[in-house]
C-alpha positions as CSV (number, residue, x, y, z in Angstrom):
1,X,78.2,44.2,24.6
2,X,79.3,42.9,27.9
3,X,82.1,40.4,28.4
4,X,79.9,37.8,29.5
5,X,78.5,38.0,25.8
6,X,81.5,37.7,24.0
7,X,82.5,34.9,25.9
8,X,79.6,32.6,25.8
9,X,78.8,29.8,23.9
10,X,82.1,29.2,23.6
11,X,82.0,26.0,25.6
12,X,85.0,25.9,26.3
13,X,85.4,29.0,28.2
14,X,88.6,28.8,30.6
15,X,88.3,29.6,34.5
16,X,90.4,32.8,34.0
17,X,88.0,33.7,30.8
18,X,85.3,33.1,33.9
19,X,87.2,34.7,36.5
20,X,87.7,38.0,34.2
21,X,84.0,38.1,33.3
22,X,82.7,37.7,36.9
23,X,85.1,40.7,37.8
24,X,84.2,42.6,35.2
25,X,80.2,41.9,35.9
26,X,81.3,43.4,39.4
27,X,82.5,46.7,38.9
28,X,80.1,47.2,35.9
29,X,77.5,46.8,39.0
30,X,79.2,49.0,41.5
31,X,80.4,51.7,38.6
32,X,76.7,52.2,38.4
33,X,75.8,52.3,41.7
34,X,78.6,54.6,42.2
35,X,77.3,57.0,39.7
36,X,74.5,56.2,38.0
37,X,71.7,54.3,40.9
38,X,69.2,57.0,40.9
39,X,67.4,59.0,38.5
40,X,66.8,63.1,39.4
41,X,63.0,63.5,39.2
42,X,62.0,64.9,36.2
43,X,65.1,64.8,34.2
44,X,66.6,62.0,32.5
45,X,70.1,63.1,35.0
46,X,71.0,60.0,37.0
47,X,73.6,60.2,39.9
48,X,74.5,57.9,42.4
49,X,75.7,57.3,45.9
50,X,79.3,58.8,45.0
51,X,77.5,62.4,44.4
52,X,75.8,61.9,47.4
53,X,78.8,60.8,50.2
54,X,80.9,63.9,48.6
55,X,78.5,65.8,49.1
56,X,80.1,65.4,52.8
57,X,83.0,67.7,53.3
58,X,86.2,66.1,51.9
59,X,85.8,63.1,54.1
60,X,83.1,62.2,51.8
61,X,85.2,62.5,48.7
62,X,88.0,60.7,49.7
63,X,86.5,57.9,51.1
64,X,84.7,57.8,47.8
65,X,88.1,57.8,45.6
66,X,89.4,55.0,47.6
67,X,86.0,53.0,46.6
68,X,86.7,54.2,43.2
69,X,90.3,52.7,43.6
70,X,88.6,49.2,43.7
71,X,87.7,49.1,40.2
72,X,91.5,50.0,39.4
73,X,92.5,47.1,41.9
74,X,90.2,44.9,39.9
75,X,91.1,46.3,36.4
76,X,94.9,45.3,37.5
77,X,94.3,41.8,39.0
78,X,92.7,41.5,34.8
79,X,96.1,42.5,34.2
80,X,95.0,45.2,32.0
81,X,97.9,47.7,30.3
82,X,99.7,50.0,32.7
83,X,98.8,52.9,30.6
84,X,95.0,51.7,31.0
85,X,95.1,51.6,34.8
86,X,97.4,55.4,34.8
87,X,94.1,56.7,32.9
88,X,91.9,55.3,35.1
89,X,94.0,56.4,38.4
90,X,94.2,59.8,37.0
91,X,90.5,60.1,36.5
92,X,89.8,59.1,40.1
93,X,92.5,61.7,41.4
94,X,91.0,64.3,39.3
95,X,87.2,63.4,40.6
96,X,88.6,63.3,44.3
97,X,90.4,66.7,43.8
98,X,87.5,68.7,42.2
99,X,84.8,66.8,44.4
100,X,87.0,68.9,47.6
101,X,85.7,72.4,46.0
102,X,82.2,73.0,47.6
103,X,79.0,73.3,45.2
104,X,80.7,73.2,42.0
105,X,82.9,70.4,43.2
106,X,79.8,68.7,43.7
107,X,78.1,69.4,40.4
108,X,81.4,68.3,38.3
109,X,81.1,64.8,40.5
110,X,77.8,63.9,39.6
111,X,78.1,64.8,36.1
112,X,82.1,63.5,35.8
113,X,81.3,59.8,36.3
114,X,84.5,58.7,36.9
115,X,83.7,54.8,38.2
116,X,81.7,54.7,34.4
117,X,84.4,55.7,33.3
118,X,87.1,53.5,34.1
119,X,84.5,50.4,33.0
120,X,84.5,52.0,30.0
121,X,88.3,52.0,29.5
122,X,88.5,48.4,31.1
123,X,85.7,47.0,28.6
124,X,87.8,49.0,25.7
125,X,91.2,47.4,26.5
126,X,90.0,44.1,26.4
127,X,87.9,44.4,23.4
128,X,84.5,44.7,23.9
129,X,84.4,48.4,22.8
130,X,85.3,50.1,20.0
């Protein structure tokens, strides 16, 4: 369930119930386009344009952890529990680290999902998750 489902038909929704959906609708998009956008043929393995910018020696990693960091900026602006955003920091920071180490940093990034992740924590700490 996404938070635009729990909130609606409420009618009487208020802007920062709005505001909060519409950000979370955001990075839900761009967590997926981080890591999930395209399908490997043949296999039911999906990877997205994160895998494929680190696969560019560690330029392409940390420019990709600080487009990861946007989720976290958006996750904080929802004024979501400090321990919630440390989690999500920390699973970033690992991604960026291992994505450094050729090949197998590589692998661990497209099958680490770190962007999915942190949505996932987001949508859990503010109830749409068990």
């Amino acid at each position: 369930m996404t938070y635009a489902h729990a909130t609606a038909g409420n009618g009487f929704a208020s802007s920062s119930t709005a505001e909060t959906a519409q950000r979370l609708r955001r990075v839900q998009r761009l967590a997926w386009l981080l890591d999930a956008a395209f399908r490997v043929p043949g296999t039911r393995f999906r990877l997205g344009v994160d895998a494929i910018v680190g696969l560019l020696p560690v330029g392409g990693s940390v420019i990709m952890g600080m487009v990861s960091l946007y989720i976290v900026w958006e996750a904080w602006r929802m004024r979501l529990p400090t321990s919630v955003l440390g989690r999500m920091v920390a699973n970033i920071v690992l991604e960026t680290l291992v994505d450094t180490v050729p090949v197998a940093g590589d692998l661990f990034d497209a099958a680490f999902k770190a962007n999915l992740r942190n949505v996932a924590l987001m949508e859990q700490a503010l109830g749409l998750r068990p």
